[in-house]
TORDRENVEX-819170 format. One line per 5 residues: number of its first residue (from 0); their letters; for each residue x, y, z of N, C-alpha, C. Coordinates in pm, whole numbers, plus 50000, padded with zeros to 5 digits. Layout:
BEGIN
NUM	A	X,Y,Z,X,Y,Z,X,Y,Z | ...
***
This chain:
BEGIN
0	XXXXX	31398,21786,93500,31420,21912,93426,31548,21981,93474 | 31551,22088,93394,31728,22149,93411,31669,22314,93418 | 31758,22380,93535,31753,22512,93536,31811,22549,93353 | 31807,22715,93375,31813,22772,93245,32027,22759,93242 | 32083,22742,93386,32150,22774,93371,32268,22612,93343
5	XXXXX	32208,22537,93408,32237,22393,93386,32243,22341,93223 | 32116,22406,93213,32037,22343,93059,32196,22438,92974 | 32206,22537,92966,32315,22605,92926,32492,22524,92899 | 32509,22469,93046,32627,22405,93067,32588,22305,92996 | 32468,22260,92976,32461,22084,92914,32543,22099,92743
10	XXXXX	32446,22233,92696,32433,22262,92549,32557,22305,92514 | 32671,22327,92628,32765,22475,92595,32716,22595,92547 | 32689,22656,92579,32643,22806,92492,32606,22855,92612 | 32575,23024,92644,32546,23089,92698,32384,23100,92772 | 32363,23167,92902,32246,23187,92933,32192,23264,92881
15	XXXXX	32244,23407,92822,32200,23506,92732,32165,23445,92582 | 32186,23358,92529,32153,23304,92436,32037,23222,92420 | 32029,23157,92521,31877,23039,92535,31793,23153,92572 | 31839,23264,92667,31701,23388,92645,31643,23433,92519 | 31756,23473,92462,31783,23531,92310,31613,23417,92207
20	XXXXX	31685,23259,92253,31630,23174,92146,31511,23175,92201 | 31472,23205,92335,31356,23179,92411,31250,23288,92334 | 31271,23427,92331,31215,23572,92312,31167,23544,92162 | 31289,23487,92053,31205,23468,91901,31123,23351,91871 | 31124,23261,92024,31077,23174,91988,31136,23051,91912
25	XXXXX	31241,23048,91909,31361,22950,91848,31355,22803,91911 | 31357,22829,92058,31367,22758,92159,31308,22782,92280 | 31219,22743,92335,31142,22768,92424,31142,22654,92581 | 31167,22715,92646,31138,22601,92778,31063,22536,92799 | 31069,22436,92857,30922,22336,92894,30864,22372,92977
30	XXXXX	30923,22454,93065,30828,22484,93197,30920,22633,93231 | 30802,22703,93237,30842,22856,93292,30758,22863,93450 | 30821,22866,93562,30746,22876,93640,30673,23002,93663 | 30538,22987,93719,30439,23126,93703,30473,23193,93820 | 30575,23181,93945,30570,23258,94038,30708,23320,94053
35	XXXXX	30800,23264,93942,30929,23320,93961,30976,23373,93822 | 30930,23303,93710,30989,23351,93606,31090,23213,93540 | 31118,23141,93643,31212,23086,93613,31189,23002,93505 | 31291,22987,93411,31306,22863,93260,31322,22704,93325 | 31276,22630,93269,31363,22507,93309,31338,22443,93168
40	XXXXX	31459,22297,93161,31420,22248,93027,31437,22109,93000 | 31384,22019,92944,31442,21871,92924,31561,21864,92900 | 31597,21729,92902,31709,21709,92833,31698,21677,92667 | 31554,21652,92626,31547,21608,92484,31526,21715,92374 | 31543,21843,92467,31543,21985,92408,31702,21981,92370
45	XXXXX	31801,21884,92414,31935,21923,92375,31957,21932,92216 | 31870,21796,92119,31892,21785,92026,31858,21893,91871 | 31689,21989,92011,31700,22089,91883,31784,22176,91891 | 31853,22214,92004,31944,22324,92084,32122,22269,91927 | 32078,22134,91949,32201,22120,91862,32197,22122,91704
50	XXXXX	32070,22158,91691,32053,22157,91523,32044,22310,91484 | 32024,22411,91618,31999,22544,91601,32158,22575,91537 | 32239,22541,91642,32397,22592,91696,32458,22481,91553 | 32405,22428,91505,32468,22327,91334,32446,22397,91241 | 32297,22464,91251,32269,22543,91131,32330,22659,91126
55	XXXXX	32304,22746,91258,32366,22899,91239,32553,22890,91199 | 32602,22784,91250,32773,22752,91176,32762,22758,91025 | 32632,22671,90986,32643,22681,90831,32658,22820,90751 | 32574,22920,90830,32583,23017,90803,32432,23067,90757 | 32326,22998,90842,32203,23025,90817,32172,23154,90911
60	XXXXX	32054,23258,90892,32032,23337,90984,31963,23247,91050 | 31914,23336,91198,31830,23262,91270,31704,23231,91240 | 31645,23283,91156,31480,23341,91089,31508,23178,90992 | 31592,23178,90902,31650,23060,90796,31619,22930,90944 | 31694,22919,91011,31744,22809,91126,31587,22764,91136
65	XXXXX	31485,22881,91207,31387,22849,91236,31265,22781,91137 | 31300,22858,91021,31199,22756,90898,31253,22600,90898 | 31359,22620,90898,31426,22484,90863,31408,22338,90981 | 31400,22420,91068,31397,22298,91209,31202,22318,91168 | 31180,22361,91189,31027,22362,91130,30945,22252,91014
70	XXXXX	31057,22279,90882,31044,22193,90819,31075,22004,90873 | 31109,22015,90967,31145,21902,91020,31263,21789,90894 | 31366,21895,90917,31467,21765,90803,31516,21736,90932 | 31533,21586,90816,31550,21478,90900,31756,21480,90969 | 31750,21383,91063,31903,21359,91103,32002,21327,90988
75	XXXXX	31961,21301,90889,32027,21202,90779,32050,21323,90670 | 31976,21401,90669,31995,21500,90581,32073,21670,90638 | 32050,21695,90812,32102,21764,90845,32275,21721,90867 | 32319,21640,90873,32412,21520,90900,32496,21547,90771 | 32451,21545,90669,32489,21567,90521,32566,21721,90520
80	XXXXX	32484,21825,90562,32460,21951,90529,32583,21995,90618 | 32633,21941,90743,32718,22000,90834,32860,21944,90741 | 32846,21823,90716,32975,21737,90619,33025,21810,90575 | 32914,21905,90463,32982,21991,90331,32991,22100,90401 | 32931,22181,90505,33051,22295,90530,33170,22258,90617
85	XXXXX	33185,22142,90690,33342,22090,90730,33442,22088,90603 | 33398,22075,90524,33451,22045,90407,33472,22148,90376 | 33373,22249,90320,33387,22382,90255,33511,22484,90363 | 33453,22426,90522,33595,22553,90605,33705,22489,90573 | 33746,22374,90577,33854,22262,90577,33932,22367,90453
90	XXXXX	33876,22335,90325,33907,22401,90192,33987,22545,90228 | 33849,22601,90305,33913,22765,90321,34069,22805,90419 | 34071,22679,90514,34176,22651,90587,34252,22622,90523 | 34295,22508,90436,34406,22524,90393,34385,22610,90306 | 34363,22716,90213,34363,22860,90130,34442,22948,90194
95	XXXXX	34408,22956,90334,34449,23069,90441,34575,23024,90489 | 34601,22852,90445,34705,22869,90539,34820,22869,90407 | 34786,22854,90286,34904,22885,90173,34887,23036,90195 | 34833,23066,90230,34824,23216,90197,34907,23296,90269 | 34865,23268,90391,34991,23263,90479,35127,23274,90479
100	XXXXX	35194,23145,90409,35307,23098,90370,35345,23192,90255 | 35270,23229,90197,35370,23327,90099,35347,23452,90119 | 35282,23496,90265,35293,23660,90287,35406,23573,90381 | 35455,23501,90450,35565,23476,90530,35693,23468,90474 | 35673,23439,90298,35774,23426,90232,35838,23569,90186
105	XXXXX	35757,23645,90199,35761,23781,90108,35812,23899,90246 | 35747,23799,90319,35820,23907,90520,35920,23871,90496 | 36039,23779,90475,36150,23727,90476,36208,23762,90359 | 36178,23784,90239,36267,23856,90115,36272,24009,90147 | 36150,24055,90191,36163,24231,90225,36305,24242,90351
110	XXXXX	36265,24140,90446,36410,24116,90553,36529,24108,90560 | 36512,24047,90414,36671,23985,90402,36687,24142,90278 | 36630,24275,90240,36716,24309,90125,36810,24439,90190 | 36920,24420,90158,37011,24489,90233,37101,24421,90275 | 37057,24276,90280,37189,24161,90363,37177,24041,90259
115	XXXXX	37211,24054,90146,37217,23979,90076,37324,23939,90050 | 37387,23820,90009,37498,23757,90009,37527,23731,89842 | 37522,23792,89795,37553,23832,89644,37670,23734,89588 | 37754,23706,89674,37887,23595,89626,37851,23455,89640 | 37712,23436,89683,37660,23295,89652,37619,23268,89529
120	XXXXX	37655,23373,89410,37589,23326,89306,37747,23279,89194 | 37710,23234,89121,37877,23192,89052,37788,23178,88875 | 37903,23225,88826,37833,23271,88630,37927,23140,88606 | 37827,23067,88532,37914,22914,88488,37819,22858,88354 | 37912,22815,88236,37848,22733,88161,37774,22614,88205
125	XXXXX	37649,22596,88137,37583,22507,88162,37604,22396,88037 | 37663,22253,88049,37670,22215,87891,37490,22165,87862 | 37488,22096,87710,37414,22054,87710,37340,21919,87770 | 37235,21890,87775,37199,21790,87926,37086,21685,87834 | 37100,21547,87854,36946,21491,87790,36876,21447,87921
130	XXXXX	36732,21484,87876,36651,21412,87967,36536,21340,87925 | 36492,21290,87987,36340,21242,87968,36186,21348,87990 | 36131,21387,87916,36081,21533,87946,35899,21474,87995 | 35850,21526,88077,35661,21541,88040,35670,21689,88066 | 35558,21785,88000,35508,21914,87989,35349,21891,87997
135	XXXXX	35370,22027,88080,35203,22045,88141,35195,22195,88123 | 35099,22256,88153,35062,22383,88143,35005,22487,88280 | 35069,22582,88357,35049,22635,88416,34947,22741,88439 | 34848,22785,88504,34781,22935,88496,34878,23064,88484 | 34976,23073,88562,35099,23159,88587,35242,23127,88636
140	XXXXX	35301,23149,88675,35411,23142,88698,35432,23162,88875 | 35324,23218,88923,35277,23223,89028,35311,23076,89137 | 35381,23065,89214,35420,22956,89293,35290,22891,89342 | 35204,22924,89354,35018,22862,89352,34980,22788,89241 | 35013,22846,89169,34963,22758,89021,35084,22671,88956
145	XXXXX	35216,22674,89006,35341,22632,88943,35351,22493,89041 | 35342,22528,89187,35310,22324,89219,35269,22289,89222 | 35114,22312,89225,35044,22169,89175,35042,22139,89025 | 35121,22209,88933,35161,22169,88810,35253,22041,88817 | 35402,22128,88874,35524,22044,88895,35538,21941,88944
150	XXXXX	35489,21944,89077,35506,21873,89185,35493,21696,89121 | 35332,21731,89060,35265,21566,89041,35353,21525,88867 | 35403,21602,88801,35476,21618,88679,35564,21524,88695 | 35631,21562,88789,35785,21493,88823,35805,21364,88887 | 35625,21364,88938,35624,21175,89010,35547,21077,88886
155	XXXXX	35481,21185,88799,35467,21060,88669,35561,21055,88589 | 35667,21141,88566,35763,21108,88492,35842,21012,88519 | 35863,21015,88672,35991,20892,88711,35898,20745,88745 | 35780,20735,88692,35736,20644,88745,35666,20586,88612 | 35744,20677,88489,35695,20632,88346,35850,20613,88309
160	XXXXX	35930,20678,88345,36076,20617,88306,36114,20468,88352 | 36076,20509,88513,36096,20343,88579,36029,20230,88490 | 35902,20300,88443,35844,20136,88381,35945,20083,88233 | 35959,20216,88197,36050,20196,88058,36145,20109,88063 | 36229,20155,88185,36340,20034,88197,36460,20165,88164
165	XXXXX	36406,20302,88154,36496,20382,88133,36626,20446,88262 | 36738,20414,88244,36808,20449,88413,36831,20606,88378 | 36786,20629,88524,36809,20813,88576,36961,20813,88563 | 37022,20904,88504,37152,20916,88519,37235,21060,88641 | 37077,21127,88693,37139,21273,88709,37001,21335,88797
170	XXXXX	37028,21425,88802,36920,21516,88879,36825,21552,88786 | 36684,21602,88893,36574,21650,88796,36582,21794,88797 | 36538,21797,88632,36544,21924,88575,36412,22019,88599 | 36350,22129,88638,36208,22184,88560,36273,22301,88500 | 36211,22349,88356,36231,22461,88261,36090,22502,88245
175	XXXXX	36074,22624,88256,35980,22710,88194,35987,22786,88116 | 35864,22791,88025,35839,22898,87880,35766,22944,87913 | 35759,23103,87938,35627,23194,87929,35564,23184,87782 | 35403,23211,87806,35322,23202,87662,35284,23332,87666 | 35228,23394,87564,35170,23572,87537,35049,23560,87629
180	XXXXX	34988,23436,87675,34858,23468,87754,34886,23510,87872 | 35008,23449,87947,35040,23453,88098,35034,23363,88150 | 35023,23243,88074,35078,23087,88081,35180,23073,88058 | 35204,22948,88158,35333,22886,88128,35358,22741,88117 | 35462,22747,87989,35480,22589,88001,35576,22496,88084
185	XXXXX	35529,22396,88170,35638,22320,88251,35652,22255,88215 | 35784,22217,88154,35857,22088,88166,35961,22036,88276 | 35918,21927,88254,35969,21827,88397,36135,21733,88326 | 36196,21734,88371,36259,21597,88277,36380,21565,88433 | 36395,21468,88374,36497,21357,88475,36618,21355,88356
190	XXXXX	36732,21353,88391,36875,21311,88316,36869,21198,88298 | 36876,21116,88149,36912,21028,88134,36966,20975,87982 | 37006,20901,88028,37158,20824,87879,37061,20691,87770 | 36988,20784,87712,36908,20695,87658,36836,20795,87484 | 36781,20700,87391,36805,20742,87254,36616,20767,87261
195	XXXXX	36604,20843,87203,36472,20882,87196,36402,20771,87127 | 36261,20762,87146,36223,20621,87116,36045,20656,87129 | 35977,20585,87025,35860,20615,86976,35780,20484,87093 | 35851,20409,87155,35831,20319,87254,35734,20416,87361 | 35831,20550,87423,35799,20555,87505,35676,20668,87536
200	XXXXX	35582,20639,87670,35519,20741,87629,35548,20878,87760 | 35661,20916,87690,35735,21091,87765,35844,21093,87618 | 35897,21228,87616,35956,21280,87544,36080,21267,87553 | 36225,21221,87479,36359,21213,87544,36432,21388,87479 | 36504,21476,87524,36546,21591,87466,36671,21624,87531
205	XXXXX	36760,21698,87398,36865,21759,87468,36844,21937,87522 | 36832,21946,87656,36828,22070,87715,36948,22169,87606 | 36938,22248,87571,37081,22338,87510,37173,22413,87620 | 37319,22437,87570,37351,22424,87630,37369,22562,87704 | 37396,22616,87782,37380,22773,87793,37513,22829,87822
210	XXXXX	37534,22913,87758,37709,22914,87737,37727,23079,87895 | 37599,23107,87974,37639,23207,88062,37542,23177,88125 | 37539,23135,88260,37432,23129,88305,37463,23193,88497 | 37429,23278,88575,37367,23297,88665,37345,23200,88739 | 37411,23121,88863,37349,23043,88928,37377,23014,89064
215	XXXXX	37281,23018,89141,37242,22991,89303,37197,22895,89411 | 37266,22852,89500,37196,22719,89571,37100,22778,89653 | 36957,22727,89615,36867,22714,89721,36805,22613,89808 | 36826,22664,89929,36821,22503,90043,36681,22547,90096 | 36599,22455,90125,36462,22471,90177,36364,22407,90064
220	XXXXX	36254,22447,90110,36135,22436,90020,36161,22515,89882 | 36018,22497,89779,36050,22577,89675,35999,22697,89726 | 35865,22656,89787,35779,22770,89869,35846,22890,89886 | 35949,22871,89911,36025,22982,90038,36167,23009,89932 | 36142,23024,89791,36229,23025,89700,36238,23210,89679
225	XXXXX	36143,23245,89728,36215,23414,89685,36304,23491,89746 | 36359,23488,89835,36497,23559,89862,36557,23524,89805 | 36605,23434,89742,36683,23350,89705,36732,23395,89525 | 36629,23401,89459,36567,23487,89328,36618,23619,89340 | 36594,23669,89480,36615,23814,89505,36747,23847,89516
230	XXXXX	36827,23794,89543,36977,23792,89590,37032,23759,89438 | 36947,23656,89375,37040,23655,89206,37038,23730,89124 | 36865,23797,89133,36844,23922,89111,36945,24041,89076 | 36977,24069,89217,37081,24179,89239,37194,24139,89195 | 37221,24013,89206,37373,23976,89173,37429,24038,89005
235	XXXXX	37286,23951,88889,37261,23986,88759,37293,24162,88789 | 37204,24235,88841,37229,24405,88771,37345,24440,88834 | 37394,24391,88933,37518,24444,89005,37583,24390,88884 | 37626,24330,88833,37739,24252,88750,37710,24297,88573 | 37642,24389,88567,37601,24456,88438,37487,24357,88346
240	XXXXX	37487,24225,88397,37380,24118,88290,37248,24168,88304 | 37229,24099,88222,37062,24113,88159,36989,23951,88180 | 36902,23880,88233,36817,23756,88236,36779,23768,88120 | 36758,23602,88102,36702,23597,87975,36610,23486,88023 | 36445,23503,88001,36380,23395,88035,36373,23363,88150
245	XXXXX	36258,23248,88200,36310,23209,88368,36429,23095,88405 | 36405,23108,88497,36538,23011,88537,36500,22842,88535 | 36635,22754,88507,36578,22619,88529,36640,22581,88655 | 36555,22465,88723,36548,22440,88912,36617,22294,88860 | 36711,22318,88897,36797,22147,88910,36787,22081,89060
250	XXXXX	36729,22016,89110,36714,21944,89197,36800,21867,89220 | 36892,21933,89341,37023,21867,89330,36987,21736,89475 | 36906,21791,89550,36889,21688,89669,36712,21698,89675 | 36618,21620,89724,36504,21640,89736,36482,21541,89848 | 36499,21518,89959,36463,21439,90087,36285,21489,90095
255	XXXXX	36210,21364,90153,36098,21388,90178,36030,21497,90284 | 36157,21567,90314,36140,21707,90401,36193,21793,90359 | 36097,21890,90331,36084,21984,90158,36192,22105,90242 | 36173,22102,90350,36301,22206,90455,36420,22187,90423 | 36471,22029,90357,36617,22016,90370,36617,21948,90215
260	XXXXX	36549,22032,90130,36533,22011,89945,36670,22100,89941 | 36767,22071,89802,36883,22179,89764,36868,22148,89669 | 36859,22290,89547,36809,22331,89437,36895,22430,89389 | 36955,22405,89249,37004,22492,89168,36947,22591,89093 | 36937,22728,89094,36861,22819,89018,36949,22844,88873
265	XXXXX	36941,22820,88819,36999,22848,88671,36994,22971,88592 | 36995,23071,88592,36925,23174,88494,37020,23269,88370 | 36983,23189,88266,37027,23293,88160,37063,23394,88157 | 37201,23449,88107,37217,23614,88153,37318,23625,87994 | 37268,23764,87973,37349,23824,87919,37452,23961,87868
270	XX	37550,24043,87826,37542,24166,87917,37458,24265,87882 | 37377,24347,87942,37322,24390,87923,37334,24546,87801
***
């Protein structure tokens, strides 16, 4: 047998706690001695000690814990039950940790306003461009709902051009259309020198051409794309224009380290 305080170190958890489980009856010692008081406990008490400390993570009360070890479910089914809330925190972990990332993005645009570098932006015709297009549909415009749109958009497109036999001639394009709901439409397209064709299954189109456009290099992730917005922002009202629409993201470099991505912001302007 194991003191109360041993039995403790075995389980990890506290001595105030095996009292705690002792008093509702949760967990009880094998042997209380009658002249001291003292707890002692098996070691085969570890396993309900570990189904108590599995359940209350799930988020059972203790009163819940105690029906349940009662009911006697089995290893195979408590085993199951811990899976899906690893799973369910896992989920909430990464939630918290995008979440994160764009209050970190938004600490860094509030940082940077006042020191903005306004002469990084240059007003240049855009001619017209063909590409190979797929379109998908966004919840918002919201950088949460805009990559997991884009992101997977742009690896079936080049991997439906590749089969075509169609050659990339140029960088990838994305354009967005706001809808009256607060949707948006993404299109994806890759540059390329090729005649539209009922062959294929993506769309071939000529982008138009934009005879004033607003435009900015952004180096990094897209994630971390709003200062960046913010600085063209200002550039547009400092310079009397007016935006028209959102901007299109020319992907001028995309290395598999989204830190050292360089991206053209495009944005329609006109004077206001």
């Amino acid at each position: 047998m194991f003191s109360i305080g041993e039995f403790a170190q075995l389980g990890r958890v506290s001595v105030r706690m095996l009292r705690h489980y002792d008093a509702i009856g949760l967990l009880q010692p094998a042997h209380v001695d009658p002249a001291s008081g003292y707890r002692f406990y098996q070691a085969d008490q570890l396993a309900r000690l570990n189904r108590v400390i599995a359940l209350k993570d799930l988020g059972f009360t203790l009163h819940q814990v105690s029906s349940i070890l009662d009911g006697r479910i089995d290893t195979a089914e408590l085993y199951g039950m811990v899976r899906l809330r690893r799973a369910e925190l896992e989920e909430q972990i990464a939630a918290d940790t995008a979440r994160l990332l764009r209050v970190e993005v938004r600490l860094k645009t509030i940082a940077k306003e006042g020191h903005m570098h306004t002469d990084e932006v240059l007003l240049k015709r855009i001619p017209p461009t063909r590409v190979a297009e797929l379109t998908a549909v966004a919840a918002s415009y919201d950088g949460e709902d805009i990559g997991p749109v884009i992101q997977p958009l742009f690896t079936e497109l080049c991997r439906r051009v590749e089969n075509a036999g169609v050659e990339i001639t140029g960088y990838g394009i994305a354009c967005y259309e706001p809808e009256a709901d607060g949707r948006v439409i993404v299109r994806a397209g890759v540059q390329v020198a090729a005649e539209a064709s009922d062959d294929h299954d993506f769309a071939i189109v000529d982008l138009p051409e934009i005879e004033s456009a607003a435009t900015i290099i952004h180096r990094g992730s897209m994630e971390q794309v709003g200062p960046t917005f913010q600085t063209l922002a200002h550039w547009i009202d400092e310079h009397g224009y007016r935006g028209v629409g959102l901007a299109r993201e020319v992907s001028i470099d995309c290395p598999e380290d989204h830190e050292k991505w360089v991206t053209e912001l495009q944005m329609t302007v006109t004077t206001a």
